[in-house]
N, C-alpha and C positions, 0 to 999 in steps of 0.2 A: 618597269611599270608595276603600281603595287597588284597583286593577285588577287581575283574577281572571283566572289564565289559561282558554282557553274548553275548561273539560273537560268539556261535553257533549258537545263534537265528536269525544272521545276513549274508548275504548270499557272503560278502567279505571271502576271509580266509585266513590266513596269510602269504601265500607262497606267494601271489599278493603283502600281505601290505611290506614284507618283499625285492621283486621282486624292488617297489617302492621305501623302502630305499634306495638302489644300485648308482639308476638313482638320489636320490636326493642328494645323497654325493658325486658324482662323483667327485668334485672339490676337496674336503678332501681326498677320494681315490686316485688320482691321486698323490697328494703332499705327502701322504702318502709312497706311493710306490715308491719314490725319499727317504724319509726319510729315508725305511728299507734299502733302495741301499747304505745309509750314513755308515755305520757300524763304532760303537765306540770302542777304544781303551781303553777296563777296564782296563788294565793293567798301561798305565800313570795314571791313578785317583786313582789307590792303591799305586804309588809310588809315587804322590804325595799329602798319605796320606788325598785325601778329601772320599775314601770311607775305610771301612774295608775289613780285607783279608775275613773277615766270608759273608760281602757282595761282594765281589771282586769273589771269588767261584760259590757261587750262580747262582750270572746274568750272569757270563762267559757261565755256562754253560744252562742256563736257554736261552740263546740268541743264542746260538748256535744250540742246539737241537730241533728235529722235533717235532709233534705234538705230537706222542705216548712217546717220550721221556721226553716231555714237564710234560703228565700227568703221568708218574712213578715217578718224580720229587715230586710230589705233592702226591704219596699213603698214605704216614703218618703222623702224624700229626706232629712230625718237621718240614718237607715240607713244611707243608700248612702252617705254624707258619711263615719259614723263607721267602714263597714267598710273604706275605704282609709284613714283617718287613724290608727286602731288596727293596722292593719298595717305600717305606714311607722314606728309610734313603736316596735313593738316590735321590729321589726327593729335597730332603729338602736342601741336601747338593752338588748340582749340580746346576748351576745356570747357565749356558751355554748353549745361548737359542737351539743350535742344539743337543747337548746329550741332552736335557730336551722333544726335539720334539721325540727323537728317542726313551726315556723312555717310555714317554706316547704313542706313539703306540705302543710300545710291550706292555702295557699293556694293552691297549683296543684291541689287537689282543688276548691277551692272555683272557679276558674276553668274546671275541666273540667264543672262541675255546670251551670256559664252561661255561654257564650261572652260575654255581653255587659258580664260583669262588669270586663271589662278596661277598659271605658270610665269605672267610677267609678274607676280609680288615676289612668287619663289624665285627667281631670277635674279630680281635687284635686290633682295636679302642679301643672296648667296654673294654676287659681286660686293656689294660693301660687308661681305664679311660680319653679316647682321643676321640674326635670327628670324623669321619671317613669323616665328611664333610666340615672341616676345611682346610687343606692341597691342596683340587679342588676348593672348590672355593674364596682361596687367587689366584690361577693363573689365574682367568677369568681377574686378574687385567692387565695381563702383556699385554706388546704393539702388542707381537708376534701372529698375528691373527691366526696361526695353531695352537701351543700350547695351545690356548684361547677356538678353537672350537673342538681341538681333546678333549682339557678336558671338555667339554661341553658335550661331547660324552659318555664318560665314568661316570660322574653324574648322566647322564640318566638313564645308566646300573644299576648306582649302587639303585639308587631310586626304578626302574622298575621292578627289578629282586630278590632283597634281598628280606628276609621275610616282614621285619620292614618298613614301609614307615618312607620317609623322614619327620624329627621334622619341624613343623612349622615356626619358625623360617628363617631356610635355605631354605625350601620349598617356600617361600615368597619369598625370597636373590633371588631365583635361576629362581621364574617363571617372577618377574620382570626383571632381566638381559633376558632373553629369550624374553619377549615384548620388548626390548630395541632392540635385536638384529632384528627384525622384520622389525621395520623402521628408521635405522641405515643407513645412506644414501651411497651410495653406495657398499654395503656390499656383497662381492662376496660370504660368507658363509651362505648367509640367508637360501638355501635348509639344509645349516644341520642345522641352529636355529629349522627350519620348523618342521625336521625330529626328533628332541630331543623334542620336546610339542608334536609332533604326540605320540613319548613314551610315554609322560607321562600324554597324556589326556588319555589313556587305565586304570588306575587308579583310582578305582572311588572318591578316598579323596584327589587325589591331582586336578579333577575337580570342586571341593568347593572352593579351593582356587584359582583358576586361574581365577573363577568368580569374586570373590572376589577384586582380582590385578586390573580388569577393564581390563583381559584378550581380552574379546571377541570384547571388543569396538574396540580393537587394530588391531585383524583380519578382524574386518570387515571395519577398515579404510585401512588395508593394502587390501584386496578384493576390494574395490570401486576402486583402481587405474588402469588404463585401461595399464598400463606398466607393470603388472605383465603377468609372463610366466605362459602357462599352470601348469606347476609341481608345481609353486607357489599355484596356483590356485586349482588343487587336494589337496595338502597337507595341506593346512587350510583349507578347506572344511572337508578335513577329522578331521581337528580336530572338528572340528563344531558339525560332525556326533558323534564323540565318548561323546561329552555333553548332544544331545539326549537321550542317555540311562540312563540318571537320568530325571526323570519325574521331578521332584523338583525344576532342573535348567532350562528344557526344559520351566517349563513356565513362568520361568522367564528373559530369554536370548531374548523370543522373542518378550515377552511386552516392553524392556527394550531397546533393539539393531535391531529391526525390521529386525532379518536377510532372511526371505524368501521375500524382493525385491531383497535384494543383490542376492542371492542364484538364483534367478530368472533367472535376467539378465546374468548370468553367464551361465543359462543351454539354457537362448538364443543363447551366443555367440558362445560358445564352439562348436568345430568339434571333441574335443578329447574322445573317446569313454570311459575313466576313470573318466574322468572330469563328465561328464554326470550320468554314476553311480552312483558317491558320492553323486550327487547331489540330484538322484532320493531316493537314501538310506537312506539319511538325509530327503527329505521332510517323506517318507512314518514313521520313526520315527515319525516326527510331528502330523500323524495322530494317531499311533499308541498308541505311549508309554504314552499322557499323562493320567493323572486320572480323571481329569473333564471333561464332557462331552462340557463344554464350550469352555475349551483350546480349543481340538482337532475344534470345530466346528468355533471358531476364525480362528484357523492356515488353516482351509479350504477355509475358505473365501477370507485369506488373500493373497493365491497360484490362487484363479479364477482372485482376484481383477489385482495380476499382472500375468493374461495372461498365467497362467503356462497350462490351458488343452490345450490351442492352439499349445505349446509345446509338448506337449506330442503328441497328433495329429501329429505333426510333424516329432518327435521321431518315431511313431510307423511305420512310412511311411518307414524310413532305413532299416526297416528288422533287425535286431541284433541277432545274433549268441548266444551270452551271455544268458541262461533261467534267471538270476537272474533279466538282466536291464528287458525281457521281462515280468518277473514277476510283477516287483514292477512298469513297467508301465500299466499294466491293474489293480492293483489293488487303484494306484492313480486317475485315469480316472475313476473307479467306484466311490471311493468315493466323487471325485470333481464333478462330475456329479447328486448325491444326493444331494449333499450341494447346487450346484445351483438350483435344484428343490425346496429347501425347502429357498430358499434367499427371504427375504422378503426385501421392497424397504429402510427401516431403514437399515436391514442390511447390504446390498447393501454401504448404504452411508456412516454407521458406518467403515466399510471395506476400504472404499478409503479413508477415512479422515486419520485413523491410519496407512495409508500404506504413508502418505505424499505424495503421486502420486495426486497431485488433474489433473482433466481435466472435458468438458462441458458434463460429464454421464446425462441423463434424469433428475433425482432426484433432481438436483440442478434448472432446469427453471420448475419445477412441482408445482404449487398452491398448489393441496392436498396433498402430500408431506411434504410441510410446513404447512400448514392448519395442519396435522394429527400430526407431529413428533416436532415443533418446539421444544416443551416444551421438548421433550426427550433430549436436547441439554444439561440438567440441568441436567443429568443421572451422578451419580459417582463425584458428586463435579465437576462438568462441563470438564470435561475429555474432550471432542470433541472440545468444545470452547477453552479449553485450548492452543490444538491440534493447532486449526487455527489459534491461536494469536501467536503461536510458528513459524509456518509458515511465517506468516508477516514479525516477527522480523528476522529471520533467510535467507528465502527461495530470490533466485536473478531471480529465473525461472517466466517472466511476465504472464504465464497460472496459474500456482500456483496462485500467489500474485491479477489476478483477479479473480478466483473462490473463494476464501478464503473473500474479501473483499465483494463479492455477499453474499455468505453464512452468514457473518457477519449482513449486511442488511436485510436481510431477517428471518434470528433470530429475530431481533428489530424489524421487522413487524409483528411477528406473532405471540411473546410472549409477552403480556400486560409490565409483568414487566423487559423485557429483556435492555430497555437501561442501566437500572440502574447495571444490572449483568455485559455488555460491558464494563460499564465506571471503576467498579472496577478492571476488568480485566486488563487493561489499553490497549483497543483495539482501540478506540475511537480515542487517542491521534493517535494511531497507523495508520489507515487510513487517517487519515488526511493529514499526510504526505506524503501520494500517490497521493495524487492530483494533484501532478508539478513531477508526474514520466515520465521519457523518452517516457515509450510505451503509447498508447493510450488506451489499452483497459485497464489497469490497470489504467489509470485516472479515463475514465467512470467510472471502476464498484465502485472506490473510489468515487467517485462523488455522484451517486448514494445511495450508501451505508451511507455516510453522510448526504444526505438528507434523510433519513429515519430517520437517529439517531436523526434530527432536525426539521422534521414535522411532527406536527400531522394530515392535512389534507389532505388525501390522492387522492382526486382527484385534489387539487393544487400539490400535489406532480407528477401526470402522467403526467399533461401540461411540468413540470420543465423533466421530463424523456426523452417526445419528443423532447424538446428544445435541450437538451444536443445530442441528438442522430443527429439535424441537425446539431448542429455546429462542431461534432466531425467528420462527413460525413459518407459515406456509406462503407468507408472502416472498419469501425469500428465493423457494425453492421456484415460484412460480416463476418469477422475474429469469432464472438464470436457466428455466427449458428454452 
């Protein structure tokens, strides 16, 4: 049986997550329930020979009868034989995008009626030596976006619910088409992309792989969009939350994808009382599940750096009805509240630097600061210097681009041998080129920061600091207390 992540240890339960699929397919439900209104004429398709009278029987009456009549259909094992073998032939041999839409909802309704029914397609695959996941996803190809995302539907089922997870291979096929469908532009079925990865991050081997895909980069660029909808917004979040429950990945998601800014900001914005839970679920995961004592006290650091107890404060002021949110926010507020007792001013800096939020924190205009920590800058194959020349190259935000150029300077002031670590880096070149930037305060501290890297006497250097501070004026000086 494939392995269930442990969500009774998690204070969701899945009448909610289930409650939540509803609202997320509505668009599919809707068109859906236009489908079942279509009702097909099996009787043309067996006289014009594209199906058999043996399948022609079957679905006649398979499509006609209720739910108890559905399941006496299915007591024997002919039944069960013929309900995937008349599925598989009519598929195959129907190519008419409206009976094809009407097949596959009978049978993702017929698979919502019995979870277990996924086992008879996996069964008569396996006996004729046939891939059971070949047939779904040749149709992700067609143009017909219902067809596309109802069988996107039923994949999920089948992966989710059968014994056997899905082979590698397809499992790849299938979690990259799902990222595709994510940021797909325009794409009125993104809630069920959303809702078919919410299945299958429950899973815990098909979340190795989704890792793998560059999954999570994909959520969290589709998360940074300020155009997604709340339900958008819960349901990759939820996926977020169900990766937590491998310590493995947890700490590698968040080294990797920095997602408790995102997550942050989100539990800023948000008025939605679901949205908010996931969010709180998922950080307290972060403190929870991992096994190094470093993780957890990283991911702690990394929720103070962006402002989350201020949230929570915030949070606690609504009152919530819900014991689970009120749960998991006192016990975040406790822990984030030890972590800032025991923050020390390195870690402090280490914390904003990795979170890419830079701003004018104490740490960065503090002598002994750098007096004490320079050198630590060289920690882990220079990770933090890394960090800031990544900034540089990348970052358009002028506070970033002048605290990063300060930090750079003052590196090279306080580590004997740090020009030469910059100039490998290629931070050097890097600064340089902010000299003739738009904003002014990112000139100074370019400015600045370059005459560090090019003098060594440093009290000709503070004459050259004044000089710059009067010709750049006082609006300069103002901006950057």
């Amino acid at each position: 049986m494939a392995s269930q992540p442990p969500f009774d240890s998690v204070k969701l339960n899945i009448d909610d997550i289930e409650k939540g699929a509803q609202v997320a397919t509505s668009l599919l439900q809707q068109r859906a329930n236009d489908v079942r209104n279509n009702r097909v004429n099996w009787q043309s398709y067996l006289q014009g020979q594209m199906i058999s009278k043996e399948d022609f029987e079957f679905i006649s009456l398979f499509d006609n009868g209720n739910v108890d009549q559905r399941a006496a259909m299915l007591h024997d094992q002919a039944g069960k034989t013929q309900f995937a073998k008349t599925f598989f032939n009519v598929m195959s041999h129907i190519a008419k995008d409206q009976t094809l839409q009407y097949i596959l909802t009978m049978l993702d309704d017929s698979l919502q009626e019995d979870k277990s029914r996924v086992e008879l397609l996996k069964q008569y695959s396996k006996k004729n030596k046939e891939s059971v996941w070949t047939p779904f996803l040749h149709l992700l190809d067609r143009n017909d976006r219902f067809i596309v995302n109802q069988t996107s539907r039923i994949i999920a089922k089948i992966a989710c619910w059968g014994k056997d997870v899905m082979d590698p291979a397809d499992l790849k096929f299938y979690l990259n088409w799902l990222k595709e469908q994510l940021v797909l532009k325009g794409n009125e079925y993104l809630q069920t992309a959303a809702r078919c990865l919410q299945m299958m991050l429950r899973v815990d081997e098909y979340r190795h792989m989704f890792v793998q895909v560059e999954g999570v980069a994909t959520i969290v660029l589709v998360l940074d969009s300020s155009k997604m909808g709340f339900q958008i917004q819960y349901q990759l979040s939820f996926c977020l939350w169900c990766l937590t429950f491998n310590s493995t990945l947890l700490e590698r998601i968040n080294k990797q994808y920095n997602i408790i800014p995102i997550l942050s900001d989100l539990l800023s914005d948000t008025v939605k009382e679901k949205v908010s839970r996931i969010i709180l679920a998922t950080f307290r995961n972060m403190l929870e599940k991992p096994e190094e004592r470093e993780t957890v006290q990283e991911n702690a650091l990394a929720m103070v750096q962006c402002k989350v107890l201020k949230q929570l404060e915030l949070l606690e002021a609504r009152k919530f009805d819900d014991p689970d949110i009120v749960e998991d926010l006192a016990y975040l507020t406790e822990k984030l509240q030890e972590s800032v007792q025991d923050l020390s001013s390195f870690d402090e800096y280490h914390t904003e630097i990795k979170s890419g939020r830079l701003e004018w924190s104490p740490v960065h205009k503090s002598d002994r600061f750098w007096r004490e920590n320079a050198i630590r800058l060289n920690e882990k194959n220079y990770e933090l210097l890394k960090i800031l020349v990544r900034l540089l190259e990348g970052s358009r935000d002028p506070l970033i681009l002048s605290v990063a150029a300060h930090d750079i300077g003052e590196y090279v002031r306080y580590y004997p041998r740090g020009k030469n670590v910059i100039e490998q880096l290629g931070a050097k070149q890097l600064v340089m080129t902010y000299l003739t930037h738009e904003d002014p305060n990112v000139r100074y501290e370019a400015l600045i920061a370059v005459q560090k890297l090019m003098v060594h006497n440093w009290e000709y250097l503070g004459k050259q600091i004044s000089q710059a501070n009067q010709e750049e004026g006082p609006g300069v000086v103002q901006a950057k207390a």
